[in-house]
BAMARFI-285595 format. One line per field, with one value per atom (N, C-alpha, C): x, y, z; atom name; chain; residue number from 1; residue in three letters. Coordinates in steps of 0.02 Angstrom, whole numbers, plus 50000, padded with zeros to 5 digits. Layout:
// residues N
x = [X ...]
y = [Y ...]
z = [Z ...]
lonu = [CA ...]
pagu = [A ...]
lovo = [NUM ...]
lumlo = [ALA ...]
END
This chain:
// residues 57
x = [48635 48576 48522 48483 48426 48385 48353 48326 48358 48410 48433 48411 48385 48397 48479 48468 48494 48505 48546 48530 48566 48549 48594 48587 48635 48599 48627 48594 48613 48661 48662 48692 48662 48725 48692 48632 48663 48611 48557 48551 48491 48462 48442 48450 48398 48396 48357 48400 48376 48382 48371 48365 48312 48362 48285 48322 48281 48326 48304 48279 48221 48198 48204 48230 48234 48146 48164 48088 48059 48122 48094 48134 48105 48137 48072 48053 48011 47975 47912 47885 47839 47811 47765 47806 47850 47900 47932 47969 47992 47935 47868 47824 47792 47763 47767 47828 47874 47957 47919 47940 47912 47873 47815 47756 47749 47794 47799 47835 47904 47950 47912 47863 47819 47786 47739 47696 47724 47788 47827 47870 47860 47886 47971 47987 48083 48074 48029 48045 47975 47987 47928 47964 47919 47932 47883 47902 47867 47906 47836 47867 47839 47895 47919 47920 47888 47903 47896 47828 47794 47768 47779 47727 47682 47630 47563 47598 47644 47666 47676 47709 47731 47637 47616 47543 47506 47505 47474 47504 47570 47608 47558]
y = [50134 50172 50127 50178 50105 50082 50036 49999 49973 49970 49943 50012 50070 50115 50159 50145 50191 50237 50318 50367 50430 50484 50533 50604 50649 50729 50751 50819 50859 50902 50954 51001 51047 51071 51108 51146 51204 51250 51216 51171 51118 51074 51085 51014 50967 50904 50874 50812 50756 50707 50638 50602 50548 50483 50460 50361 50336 50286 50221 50150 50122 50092 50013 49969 49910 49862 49850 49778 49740 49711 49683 49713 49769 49829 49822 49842 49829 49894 49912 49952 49973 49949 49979 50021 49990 50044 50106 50088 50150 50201 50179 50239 50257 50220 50244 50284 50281 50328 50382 50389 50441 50500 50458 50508 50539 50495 50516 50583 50561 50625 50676 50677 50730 50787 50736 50758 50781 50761 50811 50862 50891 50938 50934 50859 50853 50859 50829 50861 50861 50863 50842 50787 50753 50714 50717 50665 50658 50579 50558 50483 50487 50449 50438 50362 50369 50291 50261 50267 50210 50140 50084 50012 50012 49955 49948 49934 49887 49870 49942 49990 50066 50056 50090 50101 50078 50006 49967 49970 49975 49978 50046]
z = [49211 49224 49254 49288 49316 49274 49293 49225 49161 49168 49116 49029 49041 49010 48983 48928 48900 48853 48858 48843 48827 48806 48773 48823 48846 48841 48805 48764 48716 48754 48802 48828 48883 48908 48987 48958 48895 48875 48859 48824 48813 48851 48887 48954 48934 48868 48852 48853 48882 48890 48835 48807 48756 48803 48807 48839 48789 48787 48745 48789 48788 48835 48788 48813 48771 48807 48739 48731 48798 48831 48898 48939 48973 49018 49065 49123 49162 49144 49084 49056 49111 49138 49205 49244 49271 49339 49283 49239 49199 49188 49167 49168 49236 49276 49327 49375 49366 49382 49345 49275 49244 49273 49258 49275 49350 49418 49471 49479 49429 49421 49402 49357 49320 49362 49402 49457 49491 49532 49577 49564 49496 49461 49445 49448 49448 49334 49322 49249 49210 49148 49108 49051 49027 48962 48933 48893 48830 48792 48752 48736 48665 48618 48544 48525 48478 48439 48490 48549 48591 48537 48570 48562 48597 48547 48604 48691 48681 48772 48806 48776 48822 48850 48773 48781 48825 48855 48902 48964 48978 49040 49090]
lonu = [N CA C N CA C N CA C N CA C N CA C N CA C N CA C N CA C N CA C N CA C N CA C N CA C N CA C N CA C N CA C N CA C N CA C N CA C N CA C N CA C N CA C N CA C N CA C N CA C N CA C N CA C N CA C N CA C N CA C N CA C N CA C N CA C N CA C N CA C N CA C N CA C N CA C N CA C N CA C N CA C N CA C N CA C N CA C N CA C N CA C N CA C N CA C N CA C N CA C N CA C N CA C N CA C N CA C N CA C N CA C N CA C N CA C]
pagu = [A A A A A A A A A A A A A A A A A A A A A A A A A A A A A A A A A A A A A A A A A A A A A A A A A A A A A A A A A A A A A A A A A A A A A A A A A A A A A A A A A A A A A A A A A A A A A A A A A A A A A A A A A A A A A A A A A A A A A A A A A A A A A A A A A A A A A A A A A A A A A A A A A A A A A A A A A A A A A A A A A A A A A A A A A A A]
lovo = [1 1 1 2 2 2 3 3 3 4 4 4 5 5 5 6 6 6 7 7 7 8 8 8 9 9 9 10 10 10 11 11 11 12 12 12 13 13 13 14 14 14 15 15 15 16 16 16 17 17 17 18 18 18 19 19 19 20 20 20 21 21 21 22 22 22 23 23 23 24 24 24 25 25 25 26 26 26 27 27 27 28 28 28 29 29 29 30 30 30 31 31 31 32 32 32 33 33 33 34 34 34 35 35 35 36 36 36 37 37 37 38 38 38 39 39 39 40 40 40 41 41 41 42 42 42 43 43 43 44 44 44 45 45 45 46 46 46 47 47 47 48 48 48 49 49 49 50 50 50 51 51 51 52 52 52 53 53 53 54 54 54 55 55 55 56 56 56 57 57 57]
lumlo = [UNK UNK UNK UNK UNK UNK UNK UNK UNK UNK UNK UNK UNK UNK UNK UNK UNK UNK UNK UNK UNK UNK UNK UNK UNK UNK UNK UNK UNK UNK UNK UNK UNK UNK UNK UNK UNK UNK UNK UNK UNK UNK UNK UNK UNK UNK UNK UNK UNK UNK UNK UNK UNK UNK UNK UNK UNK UNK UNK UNK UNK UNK UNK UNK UNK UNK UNK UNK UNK UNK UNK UNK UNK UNK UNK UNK UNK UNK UNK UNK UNK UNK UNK UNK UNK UNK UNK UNK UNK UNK UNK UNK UNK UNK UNK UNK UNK UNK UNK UNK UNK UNK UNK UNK UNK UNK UNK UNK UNK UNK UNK UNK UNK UNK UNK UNK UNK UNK UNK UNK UNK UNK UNK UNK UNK UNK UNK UNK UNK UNK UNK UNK UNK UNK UNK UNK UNK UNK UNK UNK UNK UNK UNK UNK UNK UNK UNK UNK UNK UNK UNK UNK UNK UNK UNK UNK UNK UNK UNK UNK UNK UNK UNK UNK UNK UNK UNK UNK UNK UNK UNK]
END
């Protein structure tokens, strides 16, 4: 996966995703990806059991 993420889906009927983002993962580009995906309507998220670093990225 890019970034060195990795991750689960539940099911077609469910179409929910969860990645697991490790400690030194390039936290800026993964949220910036994110939130780009957001804005251009490809999904929505949401973030769990963030650290101050998510927080600051």
């Amino acid at each position: 996966m890019p970034f060195g993420l990795r991750g689960q889906a539940f099911s077609h009927e469910f179409p929910l995703v969860a990645l697991n983002v490790s400690a030194d993962a390039d936290l800026a580009a993964i949220k910036e990806m994110l939130l780009r995906g957001q804005a251009e309507g490809w999904w929505h998220f949401e973030a769990a059991c963030v650290t101050d670093d998510w927080r600051a990225a």
